[in-house]
PAGU-905704 format. One record per atom (N, C-alpha, C): x, y, z; residue number from 1; atom name. Coordinates in pm, 1 decimal, decimal comma, always signed. Layout:
! PAGU-905704
xx yy zz figu bafi
X Y Z NUM CA
...
! end
This chain:
! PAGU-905704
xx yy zz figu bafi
+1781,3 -22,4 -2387,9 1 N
+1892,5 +70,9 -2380,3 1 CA
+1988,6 +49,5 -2497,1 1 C
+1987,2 -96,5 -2565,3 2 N
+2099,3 -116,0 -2654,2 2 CA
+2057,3 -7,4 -2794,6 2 C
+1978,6 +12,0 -2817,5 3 N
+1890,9 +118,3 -2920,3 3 CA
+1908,4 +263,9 -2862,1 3 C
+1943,0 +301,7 -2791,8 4 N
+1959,8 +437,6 -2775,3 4 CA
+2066,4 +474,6 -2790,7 4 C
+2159,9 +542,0 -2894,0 5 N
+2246,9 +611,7 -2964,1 5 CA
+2294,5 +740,8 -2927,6 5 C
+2424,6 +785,9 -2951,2 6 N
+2426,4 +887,4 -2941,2 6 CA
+2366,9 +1042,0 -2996,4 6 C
+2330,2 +1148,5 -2956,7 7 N
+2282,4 +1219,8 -3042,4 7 CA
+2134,2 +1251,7 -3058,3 7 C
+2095,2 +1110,3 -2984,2 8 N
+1901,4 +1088,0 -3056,2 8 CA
+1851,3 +1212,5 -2962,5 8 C
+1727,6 +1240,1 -3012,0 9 N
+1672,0 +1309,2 -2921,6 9 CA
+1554,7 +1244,8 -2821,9 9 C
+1545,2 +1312,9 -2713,0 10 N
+1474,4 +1270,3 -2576,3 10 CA
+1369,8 +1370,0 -2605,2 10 C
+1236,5 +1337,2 -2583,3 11 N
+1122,2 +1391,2 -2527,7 11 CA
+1025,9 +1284,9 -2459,2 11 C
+935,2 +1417,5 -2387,7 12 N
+818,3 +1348,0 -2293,8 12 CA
+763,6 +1269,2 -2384,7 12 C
+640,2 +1212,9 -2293,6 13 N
+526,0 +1167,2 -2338,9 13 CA
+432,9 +1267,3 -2413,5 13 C
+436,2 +1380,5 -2359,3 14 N
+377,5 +1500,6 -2459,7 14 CA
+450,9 +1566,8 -2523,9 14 C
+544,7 +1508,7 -2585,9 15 N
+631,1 +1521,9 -2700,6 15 CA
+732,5 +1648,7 -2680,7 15 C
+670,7 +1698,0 -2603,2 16 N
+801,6 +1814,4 -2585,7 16 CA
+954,4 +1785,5 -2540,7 16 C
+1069,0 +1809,2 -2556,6 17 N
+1182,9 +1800,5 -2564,5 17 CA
+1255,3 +1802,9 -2392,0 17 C
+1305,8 +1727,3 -2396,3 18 N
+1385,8 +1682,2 -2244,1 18 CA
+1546,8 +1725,4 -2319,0 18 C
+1555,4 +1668,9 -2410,6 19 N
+1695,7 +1690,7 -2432,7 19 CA
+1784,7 +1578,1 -2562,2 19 C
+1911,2 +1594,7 -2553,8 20 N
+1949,4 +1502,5 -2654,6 20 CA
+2073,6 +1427,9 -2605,1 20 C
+2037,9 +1290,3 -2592,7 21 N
+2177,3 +1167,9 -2583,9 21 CA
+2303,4 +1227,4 -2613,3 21 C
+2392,0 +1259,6 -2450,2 22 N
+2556,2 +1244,8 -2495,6 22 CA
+2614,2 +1104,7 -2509,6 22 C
+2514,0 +1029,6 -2395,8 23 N
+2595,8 +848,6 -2405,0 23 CA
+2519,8 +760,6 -2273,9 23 C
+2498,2 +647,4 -2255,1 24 N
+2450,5 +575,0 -2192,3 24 CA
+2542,0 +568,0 -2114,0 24 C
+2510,2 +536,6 -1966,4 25 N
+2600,5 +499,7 -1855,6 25 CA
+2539,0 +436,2 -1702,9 25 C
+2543,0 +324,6 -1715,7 26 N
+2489,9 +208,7 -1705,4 26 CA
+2336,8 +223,4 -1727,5 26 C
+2240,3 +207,3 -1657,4 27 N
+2099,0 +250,1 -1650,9 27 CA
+2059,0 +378,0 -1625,7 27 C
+2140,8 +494,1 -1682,2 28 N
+2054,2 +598,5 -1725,9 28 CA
+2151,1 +658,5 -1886,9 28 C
+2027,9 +766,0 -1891,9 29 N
+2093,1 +809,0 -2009,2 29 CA
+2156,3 +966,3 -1952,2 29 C
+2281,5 +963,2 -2021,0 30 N
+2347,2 +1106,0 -1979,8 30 CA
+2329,6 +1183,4 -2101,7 30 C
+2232,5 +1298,3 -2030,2 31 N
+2184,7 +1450,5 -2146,8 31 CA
+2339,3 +1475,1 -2211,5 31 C
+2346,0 +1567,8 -2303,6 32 N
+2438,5 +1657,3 -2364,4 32 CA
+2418,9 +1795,1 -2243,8 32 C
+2509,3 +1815,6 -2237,9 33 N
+2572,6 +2008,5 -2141,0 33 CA
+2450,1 +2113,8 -2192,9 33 C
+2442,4 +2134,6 -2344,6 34 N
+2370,9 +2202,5 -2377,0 34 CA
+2225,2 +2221,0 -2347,6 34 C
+2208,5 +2113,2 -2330,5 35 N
+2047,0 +2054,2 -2304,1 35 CA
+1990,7 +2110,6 -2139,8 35 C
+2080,7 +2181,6 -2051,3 36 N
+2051,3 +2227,0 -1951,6 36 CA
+2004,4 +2346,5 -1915,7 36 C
+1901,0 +2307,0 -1814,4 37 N
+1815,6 +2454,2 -1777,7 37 CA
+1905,5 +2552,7 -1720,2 37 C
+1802,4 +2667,8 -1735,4 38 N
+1877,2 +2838,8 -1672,0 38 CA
+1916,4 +2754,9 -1533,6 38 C
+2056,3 +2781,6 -1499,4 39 N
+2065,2 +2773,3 -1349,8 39 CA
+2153,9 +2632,7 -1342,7 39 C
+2129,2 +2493,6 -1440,1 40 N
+2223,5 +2425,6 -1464,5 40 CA
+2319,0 +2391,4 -1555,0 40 C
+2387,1 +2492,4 -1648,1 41 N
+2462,3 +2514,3 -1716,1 41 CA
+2543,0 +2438,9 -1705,9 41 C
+2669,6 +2398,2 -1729,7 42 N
+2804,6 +2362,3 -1663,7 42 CA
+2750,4 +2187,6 -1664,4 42 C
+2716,1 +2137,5 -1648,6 43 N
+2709,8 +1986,6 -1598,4 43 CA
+2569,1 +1915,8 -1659,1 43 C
+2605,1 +1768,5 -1661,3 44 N
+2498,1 +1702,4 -1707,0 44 CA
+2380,9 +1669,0 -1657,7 44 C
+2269,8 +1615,2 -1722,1 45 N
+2163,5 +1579,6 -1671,6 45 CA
+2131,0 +1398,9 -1698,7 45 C
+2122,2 +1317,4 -1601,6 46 N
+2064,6 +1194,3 -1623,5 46 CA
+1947,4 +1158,3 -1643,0 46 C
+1833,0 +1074,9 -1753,1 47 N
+1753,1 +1012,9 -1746,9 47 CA
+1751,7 +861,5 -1691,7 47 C
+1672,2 +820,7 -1595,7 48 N
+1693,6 +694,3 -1563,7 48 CA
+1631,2 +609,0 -1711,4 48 C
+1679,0 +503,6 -1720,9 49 N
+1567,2 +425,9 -1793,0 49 CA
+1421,5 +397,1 -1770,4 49 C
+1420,4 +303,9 -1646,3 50 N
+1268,6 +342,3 -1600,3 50 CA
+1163,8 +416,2 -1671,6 50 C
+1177,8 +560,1 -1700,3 51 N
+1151,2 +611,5 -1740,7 51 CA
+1140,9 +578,9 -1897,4 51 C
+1192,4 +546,5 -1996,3 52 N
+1181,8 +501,6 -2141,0 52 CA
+1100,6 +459,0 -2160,7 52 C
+981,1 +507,4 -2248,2 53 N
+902,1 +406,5 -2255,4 53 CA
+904,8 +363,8 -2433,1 53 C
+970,8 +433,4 -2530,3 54 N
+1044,9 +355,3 -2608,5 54 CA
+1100,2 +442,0 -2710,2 54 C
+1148,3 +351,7 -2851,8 55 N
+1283,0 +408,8 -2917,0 55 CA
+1208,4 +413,1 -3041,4 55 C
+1173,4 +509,5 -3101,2 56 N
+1161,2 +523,1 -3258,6 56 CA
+1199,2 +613,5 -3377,7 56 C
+1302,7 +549,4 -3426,9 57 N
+1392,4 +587,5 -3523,1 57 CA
+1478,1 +681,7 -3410,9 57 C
+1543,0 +785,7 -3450,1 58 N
+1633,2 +882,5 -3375,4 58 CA
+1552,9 +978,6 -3263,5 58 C
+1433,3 +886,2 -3186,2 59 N
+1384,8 +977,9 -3090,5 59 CA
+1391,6 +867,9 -2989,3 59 C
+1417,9 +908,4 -2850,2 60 N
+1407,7 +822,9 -2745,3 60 CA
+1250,0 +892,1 -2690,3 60 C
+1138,9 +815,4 -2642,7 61 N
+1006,6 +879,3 -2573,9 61 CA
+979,5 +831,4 -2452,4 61 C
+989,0 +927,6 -2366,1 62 N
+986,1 +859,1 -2207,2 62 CA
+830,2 +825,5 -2212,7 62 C
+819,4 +777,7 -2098,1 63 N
+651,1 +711,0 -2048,1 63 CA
+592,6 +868,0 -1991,7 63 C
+631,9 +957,3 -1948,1 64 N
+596,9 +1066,5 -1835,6 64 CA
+612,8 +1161,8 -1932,8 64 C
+564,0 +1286,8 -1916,2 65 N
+565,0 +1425,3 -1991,1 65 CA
+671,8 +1475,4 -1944,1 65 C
+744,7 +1540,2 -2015,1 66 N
+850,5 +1609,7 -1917,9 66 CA
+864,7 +1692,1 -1849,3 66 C
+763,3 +1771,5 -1841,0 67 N
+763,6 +1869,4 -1713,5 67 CA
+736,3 +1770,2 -1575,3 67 C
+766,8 +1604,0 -1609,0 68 N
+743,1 +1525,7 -1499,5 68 CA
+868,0 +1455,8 -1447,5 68 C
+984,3 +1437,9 -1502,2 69 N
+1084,1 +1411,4 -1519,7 69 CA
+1147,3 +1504,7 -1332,1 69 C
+1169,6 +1341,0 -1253,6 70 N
+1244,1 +1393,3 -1140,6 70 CA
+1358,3 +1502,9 -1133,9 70 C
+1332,6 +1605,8 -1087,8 71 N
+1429,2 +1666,9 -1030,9 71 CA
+1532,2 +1593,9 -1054,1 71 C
+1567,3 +1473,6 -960,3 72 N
+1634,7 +1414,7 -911,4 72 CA
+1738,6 +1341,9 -1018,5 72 C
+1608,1 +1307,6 -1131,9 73 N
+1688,9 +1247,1 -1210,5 73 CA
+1747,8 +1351,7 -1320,7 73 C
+1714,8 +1515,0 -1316,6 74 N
+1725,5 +1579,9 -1421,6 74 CA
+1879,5 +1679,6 -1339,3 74 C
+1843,5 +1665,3 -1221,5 75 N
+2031,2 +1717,4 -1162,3 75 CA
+2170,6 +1641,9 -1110,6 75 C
+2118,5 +1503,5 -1177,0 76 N
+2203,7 +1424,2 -1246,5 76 CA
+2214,7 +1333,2 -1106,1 76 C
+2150,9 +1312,9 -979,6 77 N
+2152,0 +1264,7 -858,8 77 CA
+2126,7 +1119,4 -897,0 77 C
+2200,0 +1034,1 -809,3 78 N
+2150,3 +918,6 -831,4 78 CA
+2028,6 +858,1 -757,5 78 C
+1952,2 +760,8 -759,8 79 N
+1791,8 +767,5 -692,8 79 CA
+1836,9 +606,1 -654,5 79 C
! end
């Protein structure tokens, strides 16, 4: 987590785009506003760490594809 920056960008494991770092807060990462789907506009989205499976250069790459990415953890709920 100490390597993940503001700004970087987030994608799956199949490289497609989850979103981009507003700021770490404790063990997850909090999306940017913009980065939200039709329907969640207005508010953020959390990645847990768990999920990270690592950091290279200005990209964060989860372990999971992102069309796999919990609900749970993508409407900012805590798990």
């Amino acid at each position: 987590m100490a390597d993940i920056k503001e700004h970087m960008k987030v994608i799956g494991k199949d490289g497609a785009p989850v979103g981009t770092v507003d700021r770490i807060e404790g063990d997850r990462i909090k999306l940017t506003k913009k980065d939200s789907g039709a329907g969640h506009q207005g508010h953020h989205h959390y990645i847990d760490r768990k999920l990270v499976g690592s950091v290279e250069g200005d990209t964060v790459k989860l372990s999971v594809n992102a069309s796999a990415v919990p609900e749970t953890e993508a409407s900012g709920a805590k798990v």
